[in-house]
Backbone as a printed PyTorch tensor [residue, N CA C, xyz], in Angstrom:
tensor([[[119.5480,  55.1750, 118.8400],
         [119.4410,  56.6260, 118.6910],
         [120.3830,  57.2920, 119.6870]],

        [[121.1140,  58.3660, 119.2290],
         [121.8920,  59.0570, 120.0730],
         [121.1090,  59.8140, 121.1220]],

        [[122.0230,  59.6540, 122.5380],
         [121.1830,  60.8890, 123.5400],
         [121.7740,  62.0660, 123.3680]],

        [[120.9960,  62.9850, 123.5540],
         [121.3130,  64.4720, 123.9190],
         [122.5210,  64.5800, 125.3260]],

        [[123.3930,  65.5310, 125.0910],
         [124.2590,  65.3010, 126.7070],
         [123.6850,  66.8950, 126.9110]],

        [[123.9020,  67.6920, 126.1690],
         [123.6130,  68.7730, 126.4700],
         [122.8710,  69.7540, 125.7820]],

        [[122.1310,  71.3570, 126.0540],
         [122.0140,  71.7560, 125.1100],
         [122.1800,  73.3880, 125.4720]],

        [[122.4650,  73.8030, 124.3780],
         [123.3910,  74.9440, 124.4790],
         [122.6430,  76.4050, 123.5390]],

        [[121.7810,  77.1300, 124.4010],
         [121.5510,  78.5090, 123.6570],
         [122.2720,  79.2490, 123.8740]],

        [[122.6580,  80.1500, 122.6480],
         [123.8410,  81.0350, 122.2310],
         [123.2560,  82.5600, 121.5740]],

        [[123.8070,  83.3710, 122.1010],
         [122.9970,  84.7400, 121.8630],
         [121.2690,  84.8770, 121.7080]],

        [[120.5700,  84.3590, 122.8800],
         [119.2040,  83.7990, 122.7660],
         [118.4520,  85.7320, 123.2270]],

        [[117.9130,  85.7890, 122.5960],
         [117.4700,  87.5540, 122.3360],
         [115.8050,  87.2920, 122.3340]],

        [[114.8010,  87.5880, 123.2060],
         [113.7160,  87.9440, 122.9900],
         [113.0560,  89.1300, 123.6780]],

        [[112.6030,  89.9640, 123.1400],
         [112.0190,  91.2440, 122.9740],
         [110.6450,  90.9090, 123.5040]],

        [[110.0060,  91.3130, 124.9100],
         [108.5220,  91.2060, 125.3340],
         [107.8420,  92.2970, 125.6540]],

        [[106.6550,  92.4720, 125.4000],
         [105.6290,  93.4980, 126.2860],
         [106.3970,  93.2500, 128.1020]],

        [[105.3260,  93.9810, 128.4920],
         [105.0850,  93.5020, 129.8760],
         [104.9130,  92.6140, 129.8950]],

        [[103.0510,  92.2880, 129.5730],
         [102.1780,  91.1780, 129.4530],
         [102.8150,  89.8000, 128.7710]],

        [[103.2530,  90.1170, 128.1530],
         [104.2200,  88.7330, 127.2470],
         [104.9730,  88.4270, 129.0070]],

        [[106.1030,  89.1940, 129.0020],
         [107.0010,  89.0780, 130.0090],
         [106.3850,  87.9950, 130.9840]],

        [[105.2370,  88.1070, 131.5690],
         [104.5100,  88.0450, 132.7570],
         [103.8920,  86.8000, 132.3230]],

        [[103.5120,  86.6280, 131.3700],
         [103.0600,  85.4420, 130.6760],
         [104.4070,  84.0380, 130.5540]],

        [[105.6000,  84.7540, 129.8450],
         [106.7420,  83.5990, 130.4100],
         [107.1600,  83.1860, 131.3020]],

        [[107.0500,  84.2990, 132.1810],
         [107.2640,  83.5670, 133.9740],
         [106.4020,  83.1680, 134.4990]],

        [[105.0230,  82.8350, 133.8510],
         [103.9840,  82.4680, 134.5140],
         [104.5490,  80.6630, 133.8170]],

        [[104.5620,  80.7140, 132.2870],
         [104.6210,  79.4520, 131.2560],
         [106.1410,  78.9290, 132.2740]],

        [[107.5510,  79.3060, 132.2700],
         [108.5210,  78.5400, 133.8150],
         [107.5950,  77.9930, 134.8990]],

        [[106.9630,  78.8760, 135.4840],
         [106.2930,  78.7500, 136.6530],
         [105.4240,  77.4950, 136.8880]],

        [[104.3720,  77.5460, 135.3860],
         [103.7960,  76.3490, 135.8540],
         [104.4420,  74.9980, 134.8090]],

        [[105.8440,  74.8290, 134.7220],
         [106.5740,  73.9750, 134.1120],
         [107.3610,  73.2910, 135.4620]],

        [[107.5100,  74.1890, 136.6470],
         [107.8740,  73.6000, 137.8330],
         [109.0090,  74.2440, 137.5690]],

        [[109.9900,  74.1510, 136.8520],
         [111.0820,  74.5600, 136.6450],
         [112.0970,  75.7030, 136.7540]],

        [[111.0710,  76.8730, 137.4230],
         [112.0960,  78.0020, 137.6700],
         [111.8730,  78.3520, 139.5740]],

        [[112.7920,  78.5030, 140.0720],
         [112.6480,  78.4340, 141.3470],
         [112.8650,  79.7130, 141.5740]],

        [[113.7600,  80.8540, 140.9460],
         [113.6020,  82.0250, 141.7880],
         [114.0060,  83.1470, 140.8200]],

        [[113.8210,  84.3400, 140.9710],
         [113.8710,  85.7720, 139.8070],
         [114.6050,  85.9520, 141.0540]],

        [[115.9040,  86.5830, 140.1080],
         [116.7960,  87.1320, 141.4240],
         [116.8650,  88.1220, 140.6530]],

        [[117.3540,  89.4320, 141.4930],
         [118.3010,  90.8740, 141.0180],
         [119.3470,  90.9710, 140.8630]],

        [[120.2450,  91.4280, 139.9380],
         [121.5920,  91.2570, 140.2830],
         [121.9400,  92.6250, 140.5780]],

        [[123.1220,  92.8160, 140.8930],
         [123.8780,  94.4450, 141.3100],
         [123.4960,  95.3230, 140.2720]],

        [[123.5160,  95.0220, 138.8870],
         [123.2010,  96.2170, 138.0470],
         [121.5330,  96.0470, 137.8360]],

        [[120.2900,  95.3790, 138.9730],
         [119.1630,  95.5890, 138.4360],
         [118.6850,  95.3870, 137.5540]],

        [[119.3670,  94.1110, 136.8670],
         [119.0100,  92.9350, 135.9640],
         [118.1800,  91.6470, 136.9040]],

        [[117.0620,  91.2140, 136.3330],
         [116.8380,  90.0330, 136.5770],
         [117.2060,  88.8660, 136.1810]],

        [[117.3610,  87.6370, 137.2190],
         [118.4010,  86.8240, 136.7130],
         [117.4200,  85.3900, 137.0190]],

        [[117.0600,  84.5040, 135.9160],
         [115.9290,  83.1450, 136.6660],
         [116.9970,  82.4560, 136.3040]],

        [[116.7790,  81.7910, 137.6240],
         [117.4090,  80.7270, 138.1660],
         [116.4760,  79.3320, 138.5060]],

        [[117.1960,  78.0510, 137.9930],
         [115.9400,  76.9540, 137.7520],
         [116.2220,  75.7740, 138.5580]],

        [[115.2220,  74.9440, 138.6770],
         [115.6110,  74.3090, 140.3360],
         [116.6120,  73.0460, 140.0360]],

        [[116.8770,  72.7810, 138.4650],
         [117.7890,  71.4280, 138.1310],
         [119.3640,  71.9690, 137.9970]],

        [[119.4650,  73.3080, 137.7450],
         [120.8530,  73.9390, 137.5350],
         [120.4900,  75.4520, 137.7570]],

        [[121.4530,  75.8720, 138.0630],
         [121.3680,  77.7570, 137.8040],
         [121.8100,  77.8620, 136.5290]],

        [[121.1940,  78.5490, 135.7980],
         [121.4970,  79.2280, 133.9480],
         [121.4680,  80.3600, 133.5690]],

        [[122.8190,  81.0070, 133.6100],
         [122.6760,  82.3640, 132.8970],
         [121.8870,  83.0590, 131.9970]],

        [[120.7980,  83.0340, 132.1590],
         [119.8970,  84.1640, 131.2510],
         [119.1500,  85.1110, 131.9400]],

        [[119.8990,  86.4430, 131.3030],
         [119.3650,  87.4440, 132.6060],
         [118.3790,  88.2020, 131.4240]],

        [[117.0410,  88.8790, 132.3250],
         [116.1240,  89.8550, 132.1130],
         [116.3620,  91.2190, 131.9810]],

        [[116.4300,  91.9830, 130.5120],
         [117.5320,  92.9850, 131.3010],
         [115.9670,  94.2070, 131.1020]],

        [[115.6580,  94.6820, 131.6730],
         [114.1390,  95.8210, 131.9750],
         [114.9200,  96.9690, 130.9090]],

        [[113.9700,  96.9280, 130.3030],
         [114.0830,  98.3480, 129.1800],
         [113.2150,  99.3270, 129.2840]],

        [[113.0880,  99.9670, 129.9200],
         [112.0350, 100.5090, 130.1870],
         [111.8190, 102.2980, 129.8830]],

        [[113.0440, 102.9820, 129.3790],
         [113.5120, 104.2350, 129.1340],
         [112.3930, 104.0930, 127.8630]],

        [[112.5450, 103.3590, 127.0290],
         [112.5200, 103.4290, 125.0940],
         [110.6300, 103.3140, 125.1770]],

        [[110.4720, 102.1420, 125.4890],
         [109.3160, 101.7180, 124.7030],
         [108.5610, 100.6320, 125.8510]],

        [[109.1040, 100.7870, 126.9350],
         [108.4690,  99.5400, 127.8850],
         [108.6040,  98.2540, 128.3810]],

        [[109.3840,  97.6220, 126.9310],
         [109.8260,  96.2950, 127.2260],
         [110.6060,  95.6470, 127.4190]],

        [[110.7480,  94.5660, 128.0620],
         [111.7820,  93.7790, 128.5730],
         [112.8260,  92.5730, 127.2000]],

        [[113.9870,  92.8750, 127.4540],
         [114.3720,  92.3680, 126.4940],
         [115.2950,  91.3450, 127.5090]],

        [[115.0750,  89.6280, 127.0900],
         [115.6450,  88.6940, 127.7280],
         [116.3120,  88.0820, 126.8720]],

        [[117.7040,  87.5980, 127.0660],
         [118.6110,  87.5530, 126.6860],
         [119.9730,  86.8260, 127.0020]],

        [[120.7130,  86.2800, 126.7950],
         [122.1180,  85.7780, 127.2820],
         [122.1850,  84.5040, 126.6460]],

        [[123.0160,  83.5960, 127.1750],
         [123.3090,  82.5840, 127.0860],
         [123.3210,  81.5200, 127.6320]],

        [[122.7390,  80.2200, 127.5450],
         [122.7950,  79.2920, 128.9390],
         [123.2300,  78.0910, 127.9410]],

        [[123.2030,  76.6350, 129.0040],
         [123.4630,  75.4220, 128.6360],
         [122.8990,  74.5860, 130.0130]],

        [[122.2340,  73.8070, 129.2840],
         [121.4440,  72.7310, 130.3230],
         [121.6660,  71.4350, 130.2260]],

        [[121.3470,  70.3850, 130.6470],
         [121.5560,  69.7720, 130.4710],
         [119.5400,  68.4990, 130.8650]],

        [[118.9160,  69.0120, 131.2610],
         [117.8920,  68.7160, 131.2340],
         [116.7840,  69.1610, 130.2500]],

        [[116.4980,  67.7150, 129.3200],
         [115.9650,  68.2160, 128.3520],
         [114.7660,  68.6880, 128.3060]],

        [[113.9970,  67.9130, 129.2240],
         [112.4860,  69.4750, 129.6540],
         [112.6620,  70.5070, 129.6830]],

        [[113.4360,  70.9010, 130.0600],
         [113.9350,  72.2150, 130.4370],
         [114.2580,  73.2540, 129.2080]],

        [[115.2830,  72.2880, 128.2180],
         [115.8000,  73.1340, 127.1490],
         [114.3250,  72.7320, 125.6450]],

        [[113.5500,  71.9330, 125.9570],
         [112.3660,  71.5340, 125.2600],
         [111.4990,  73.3580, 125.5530]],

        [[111.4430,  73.6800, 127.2230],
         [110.7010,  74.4930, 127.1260],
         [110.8950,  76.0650, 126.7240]],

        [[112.5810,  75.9410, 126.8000],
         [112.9410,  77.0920, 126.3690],
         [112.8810,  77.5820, 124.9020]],

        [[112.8640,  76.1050, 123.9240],
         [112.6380,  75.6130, 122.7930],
         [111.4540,  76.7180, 122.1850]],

        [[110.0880,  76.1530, 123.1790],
         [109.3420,  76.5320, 123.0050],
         [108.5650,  77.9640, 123.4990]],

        [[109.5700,  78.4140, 124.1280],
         [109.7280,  80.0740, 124.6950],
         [109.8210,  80.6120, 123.5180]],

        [[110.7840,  80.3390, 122.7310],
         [111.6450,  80.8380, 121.8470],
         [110.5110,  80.9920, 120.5880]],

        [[110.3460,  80.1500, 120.2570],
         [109.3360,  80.2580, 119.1420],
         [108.1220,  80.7670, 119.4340]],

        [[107.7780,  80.8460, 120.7310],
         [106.2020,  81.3460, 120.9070],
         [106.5230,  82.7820, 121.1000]],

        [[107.7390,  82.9830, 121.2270],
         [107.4520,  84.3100, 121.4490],
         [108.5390,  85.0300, 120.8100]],

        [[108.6680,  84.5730, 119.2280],
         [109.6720,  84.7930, 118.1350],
         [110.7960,  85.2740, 118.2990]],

        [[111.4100,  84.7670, 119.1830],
         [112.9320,  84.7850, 120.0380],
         [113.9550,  84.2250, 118.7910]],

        [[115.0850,  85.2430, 118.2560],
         [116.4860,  84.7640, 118.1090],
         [117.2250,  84.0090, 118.7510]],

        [[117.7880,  82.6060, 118.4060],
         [119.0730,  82.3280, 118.9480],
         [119.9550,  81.0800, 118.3020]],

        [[120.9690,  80.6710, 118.6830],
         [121.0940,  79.8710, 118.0450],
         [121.1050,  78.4480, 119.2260]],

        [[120.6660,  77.6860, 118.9970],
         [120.4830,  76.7430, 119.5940],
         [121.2020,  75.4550, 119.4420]],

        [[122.2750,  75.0630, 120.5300],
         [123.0860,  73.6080, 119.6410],
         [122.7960,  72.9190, 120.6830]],

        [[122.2240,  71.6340, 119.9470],
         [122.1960,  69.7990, 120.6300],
         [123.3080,  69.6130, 120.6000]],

        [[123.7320,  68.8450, 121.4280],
         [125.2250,  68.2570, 121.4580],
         [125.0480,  66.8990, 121.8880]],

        [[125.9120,  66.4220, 121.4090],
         [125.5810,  64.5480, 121.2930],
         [126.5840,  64.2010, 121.3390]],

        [[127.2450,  62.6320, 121.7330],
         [128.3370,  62.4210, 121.7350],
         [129.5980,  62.8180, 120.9030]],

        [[129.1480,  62.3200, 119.6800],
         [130.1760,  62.5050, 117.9720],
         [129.5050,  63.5890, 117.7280]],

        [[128.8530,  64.6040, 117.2840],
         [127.9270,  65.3820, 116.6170],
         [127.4970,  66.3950, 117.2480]],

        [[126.8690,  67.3890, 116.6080],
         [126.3940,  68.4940, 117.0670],
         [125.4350,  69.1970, 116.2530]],

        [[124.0400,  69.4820, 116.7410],
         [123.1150,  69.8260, 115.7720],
         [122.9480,  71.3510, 115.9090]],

        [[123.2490,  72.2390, 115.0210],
         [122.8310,  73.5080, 115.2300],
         [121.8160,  74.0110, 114.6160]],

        [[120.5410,  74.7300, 115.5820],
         [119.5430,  75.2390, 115.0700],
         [119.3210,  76.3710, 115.1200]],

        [[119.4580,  77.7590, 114.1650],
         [119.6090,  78.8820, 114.1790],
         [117.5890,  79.5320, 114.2060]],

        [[117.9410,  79.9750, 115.1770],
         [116.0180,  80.8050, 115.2770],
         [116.0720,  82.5830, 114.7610]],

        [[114.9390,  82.5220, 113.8610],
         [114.6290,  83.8840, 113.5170],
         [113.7110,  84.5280, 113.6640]],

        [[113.2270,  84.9810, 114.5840],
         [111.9870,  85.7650, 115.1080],
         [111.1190,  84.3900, 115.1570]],

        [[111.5070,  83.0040, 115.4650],
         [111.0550,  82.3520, 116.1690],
         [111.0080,  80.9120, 115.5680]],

        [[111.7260,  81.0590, 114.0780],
         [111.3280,  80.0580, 113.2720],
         [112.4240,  79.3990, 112.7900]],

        [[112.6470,  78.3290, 112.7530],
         [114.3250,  77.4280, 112.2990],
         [114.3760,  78.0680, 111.1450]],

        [[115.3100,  78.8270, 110.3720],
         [115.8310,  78.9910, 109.2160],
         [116.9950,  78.5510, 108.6610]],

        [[117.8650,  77.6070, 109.7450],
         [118.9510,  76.6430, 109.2130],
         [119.4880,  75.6330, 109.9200]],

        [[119.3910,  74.6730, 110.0610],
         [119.8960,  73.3870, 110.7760],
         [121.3360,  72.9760, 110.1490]],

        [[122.6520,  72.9510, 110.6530],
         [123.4800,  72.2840, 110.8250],
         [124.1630,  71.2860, 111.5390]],

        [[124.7560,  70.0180, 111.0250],
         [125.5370,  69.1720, 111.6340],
         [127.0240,  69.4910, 111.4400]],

        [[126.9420,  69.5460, 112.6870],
         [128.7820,  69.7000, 112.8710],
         [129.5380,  68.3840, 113.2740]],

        [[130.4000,  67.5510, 113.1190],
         [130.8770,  66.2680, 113.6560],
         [132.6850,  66.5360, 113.0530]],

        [[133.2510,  65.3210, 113.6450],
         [134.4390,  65.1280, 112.7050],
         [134.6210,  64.7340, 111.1260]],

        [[133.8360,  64.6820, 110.8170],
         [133.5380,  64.5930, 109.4820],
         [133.7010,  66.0900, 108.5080]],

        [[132.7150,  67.5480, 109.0350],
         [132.8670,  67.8780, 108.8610],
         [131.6760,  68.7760, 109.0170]],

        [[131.3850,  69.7750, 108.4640],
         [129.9680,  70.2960, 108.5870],
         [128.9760,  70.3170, 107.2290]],

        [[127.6610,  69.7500, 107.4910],
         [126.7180,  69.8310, 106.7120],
         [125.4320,  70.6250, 106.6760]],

        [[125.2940,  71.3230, 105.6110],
         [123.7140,  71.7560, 105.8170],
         [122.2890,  70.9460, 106.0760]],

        [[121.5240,  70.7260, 106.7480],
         [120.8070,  69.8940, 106.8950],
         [119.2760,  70.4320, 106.4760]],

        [[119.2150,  71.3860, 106.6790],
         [117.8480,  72.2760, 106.3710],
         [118.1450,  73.9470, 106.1780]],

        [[117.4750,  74.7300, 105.3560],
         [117.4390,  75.4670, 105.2890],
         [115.8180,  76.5140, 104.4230]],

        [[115.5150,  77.3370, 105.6540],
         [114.7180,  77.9710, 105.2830],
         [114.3500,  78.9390, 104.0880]],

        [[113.0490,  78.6850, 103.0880],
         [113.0580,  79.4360, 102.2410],
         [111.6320,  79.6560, 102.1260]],

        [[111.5380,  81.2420, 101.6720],
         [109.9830,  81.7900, 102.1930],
         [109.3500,  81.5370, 100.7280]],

        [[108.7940,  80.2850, 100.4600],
         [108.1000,  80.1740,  99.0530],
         [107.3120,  81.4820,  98.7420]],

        [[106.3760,  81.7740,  99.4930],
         [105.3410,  82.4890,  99.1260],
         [106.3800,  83.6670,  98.2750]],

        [[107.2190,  84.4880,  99.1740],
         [107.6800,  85.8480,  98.5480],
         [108.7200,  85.3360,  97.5090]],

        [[109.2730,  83.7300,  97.1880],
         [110.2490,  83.9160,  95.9970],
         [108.9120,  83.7710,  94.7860]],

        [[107.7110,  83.2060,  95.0080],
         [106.4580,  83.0900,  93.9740],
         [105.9560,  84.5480,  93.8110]],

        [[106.2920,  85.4370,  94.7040],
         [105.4610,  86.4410,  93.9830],
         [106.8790,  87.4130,  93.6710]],

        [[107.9950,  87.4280,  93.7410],
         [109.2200,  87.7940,  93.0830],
         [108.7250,  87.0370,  91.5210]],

        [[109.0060,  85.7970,  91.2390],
         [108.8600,  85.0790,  90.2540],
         [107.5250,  86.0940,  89.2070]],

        [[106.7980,  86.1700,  90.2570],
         [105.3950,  87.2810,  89.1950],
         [105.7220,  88.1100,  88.7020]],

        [[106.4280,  88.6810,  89.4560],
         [106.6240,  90.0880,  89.3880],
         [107.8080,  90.0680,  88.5230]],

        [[108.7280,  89.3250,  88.0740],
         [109.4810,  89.4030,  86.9190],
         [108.9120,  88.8360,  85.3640]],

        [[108.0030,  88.1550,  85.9200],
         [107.0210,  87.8290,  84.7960],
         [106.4600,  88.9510,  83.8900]],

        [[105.3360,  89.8720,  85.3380],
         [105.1580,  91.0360,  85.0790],
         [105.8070,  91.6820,  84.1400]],

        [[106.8890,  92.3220,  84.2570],
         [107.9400,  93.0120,  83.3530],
         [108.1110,  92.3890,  82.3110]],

        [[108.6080,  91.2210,  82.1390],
         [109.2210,  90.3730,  81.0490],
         [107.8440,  91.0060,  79.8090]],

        [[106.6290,  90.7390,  80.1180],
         [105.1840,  90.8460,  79.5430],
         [105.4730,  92.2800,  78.8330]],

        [[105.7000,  93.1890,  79.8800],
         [105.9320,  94.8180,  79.7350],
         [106.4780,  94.9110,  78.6580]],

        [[108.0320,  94.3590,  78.7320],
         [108.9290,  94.3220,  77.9900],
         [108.2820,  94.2840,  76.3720]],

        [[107.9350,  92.8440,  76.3610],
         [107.6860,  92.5380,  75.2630],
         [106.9950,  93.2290,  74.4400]],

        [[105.6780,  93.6310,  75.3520],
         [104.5250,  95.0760,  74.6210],
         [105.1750,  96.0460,  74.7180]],

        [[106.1870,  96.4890,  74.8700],
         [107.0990,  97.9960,  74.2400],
         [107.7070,  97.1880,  72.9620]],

        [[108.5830,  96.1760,  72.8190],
         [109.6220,  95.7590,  71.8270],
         [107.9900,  95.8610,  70.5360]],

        [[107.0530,  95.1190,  70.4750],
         [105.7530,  95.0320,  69.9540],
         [105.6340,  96.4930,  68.9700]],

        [[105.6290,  97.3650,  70.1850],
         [104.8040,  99.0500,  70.0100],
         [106.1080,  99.5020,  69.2540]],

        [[107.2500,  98.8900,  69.6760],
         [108.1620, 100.0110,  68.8900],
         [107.9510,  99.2400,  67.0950]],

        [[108.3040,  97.8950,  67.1350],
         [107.9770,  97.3620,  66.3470],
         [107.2360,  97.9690,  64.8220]],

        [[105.7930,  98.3210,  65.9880],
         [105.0850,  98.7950,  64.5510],
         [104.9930,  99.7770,  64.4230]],

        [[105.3360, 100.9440,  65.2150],
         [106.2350, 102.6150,  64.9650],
         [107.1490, 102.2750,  64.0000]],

        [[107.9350, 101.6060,  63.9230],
         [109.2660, 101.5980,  62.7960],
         [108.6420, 100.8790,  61.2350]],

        [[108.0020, 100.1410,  61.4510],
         [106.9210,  99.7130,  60.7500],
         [106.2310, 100.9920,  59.6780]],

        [[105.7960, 101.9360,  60.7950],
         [104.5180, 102.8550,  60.4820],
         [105.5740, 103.7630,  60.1670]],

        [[106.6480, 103.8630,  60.3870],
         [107.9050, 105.1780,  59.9890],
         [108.6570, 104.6860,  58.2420]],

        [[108.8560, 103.3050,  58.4410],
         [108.9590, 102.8790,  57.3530],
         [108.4730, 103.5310,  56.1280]],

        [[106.9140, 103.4180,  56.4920],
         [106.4470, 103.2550,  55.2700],
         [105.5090, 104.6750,  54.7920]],

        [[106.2640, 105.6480,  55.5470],
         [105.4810, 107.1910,  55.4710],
         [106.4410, 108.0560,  55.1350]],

        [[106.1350, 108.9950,  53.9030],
         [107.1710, 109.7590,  53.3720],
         [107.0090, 111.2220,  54.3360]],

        [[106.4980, 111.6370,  54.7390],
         [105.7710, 112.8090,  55.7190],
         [106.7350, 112.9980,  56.4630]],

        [[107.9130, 113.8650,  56.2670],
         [109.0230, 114.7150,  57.3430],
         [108.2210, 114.8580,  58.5880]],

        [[106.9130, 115.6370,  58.7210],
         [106.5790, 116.1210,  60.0990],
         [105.7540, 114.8680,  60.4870]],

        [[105.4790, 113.6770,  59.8520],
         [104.8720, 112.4400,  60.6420],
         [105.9580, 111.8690,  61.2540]],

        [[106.8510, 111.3660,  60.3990],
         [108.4090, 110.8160,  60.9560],
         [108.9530, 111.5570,  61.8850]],

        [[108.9500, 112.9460,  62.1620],
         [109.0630, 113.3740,  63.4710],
         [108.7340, 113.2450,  64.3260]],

        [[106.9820, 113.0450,  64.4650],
         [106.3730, 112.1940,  65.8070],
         [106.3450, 110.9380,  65.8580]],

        [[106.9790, 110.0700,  64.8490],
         [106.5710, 108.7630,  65.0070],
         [108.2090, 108.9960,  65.8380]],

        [[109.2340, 109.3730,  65.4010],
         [110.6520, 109.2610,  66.2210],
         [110.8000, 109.6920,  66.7740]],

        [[109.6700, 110.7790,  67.8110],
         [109.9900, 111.5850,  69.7050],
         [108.7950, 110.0830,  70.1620]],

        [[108.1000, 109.2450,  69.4250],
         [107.2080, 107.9410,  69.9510],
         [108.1050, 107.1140,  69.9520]],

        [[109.0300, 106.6930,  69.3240],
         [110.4390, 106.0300,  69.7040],
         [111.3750, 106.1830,  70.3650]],

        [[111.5850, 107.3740,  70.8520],
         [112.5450, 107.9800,  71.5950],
         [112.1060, 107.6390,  72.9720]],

        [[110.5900, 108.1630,  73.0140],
         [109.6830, 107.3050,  74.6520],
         [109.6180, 105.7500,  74.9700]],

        [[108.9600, 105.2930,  73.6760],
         [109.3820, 103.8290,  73.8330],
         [110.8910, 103.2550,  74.7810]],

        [[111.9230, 103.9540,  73.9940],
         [113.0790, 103.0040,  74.1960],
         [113.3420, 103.7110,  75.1660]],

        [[113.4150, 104.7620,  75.4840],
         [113.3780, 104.8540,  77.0700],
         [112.7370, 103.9120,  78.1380]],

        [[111.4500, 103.8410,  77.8540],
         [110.4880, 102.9670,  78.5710],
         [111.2270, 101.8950,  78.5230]],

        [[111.4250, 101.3500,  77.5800],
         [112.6680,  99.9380,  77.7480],
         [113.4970,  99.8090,  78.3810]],

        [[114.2030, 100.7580,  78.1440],
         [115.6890, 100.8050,  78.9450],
         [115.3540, 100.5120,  80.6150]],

        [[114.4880, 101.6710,  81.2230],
         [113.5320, 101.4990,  82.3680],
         [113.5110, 100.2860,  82.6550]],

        [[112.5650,  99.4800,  81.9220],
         [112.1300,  98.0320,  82.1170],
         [112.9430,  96.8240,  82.3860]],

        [[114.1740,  96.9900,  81.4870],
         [115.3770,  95.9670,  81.2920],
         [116.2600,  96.8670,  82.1870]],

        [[116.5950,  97.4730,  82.9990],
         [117.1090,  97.6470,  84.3590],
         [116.5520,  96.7440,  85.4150]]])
């Protein structure tokens, strides 16, 4: 099995309460792994971890709505480390893209509010899709819901059906007038439907 040499988050974006906030530096904290919250000149917080220093700064949002939005980019090389950021990320439905890097190869795992929605291998070979996310539930109730209509459809084509039917077979000028402003609605209604 190949080892990991490195691993590499890339535009890593998560959006916290306070309480969230306070809760991830508590989840570093008791991982052993973060040794110090520094400030930087522009009053960004910056954690710094006791196996490497890693660019991911805290940047305080606090004008808008309260929360802290953490963010940047790092690369580690200790895989506890990038295991727990792993799991930062998803617990607390963090964007980013995330690449394993391996000797020949490179695995990229793209996060969406916390959840893999596409795995790629990159190598000299070339690049492959390896996984990709798809939300069954909402393409099954898309799928209904064109069902739905299709049904619609059919009970207008039906109704006009036996209007032309019922126009057919009636000599009555002023019946054939309402049976053809009842056709005129129909195929509107259609037209509607088959859009």
């Amino acid at each position: 099995m190949a080892q990991r040499l490195v691993t590499e988050y890339v535009h890593t974006r998560l959006v916290l309460t306070e309480l969230a906030y306070t809760h991830l530096l508590e989840l570093f904290q008791q991982s052993q792994r973060i040794s110090g919250l520094n400030v930087n000149r522009r009053g960004n917080q910056e954690l710094s971890f006791e196996t490497e220093q890693i660019p991911m700064t805290a940047l305080i949002m606090t004008p808008c709505d309260g929360n802290y939005v953490l963010e940047g980019t790092c690369r580690c090389s200790d895989i506890q480390l990038a295991n727990a950021i792993r799991k930062i990320i998803s617990q607390f439905n963090g964007d980013t893209i995330a690449r394993r890097i391996y000797e020949t190869y490179t695995l990229e795992y793209v996060y969406q509010s916390g959840k893999v929605v596409l795995i790629t291998e990159h190598s000299a070979h070339g690049e492959r899709i390896i996984y990709t996310y798809s939300n069954e539930t909402q393409e099954c109730m898309k799928r209904l819901q064109e069902l739905k209509v299709e049904r619609q459809i059919d009970k207008v084509r039906d109704e006009i059906d036996e209007w032309l039917d019922h126009r057919n077979g009636t000599e009555y000028v002023t019946e054939i007038e309402l049976i053809d402003e009842r056709l005129k609605q129909l195929s509107h209604t259609l037209f509607v439907l088959e859009a």
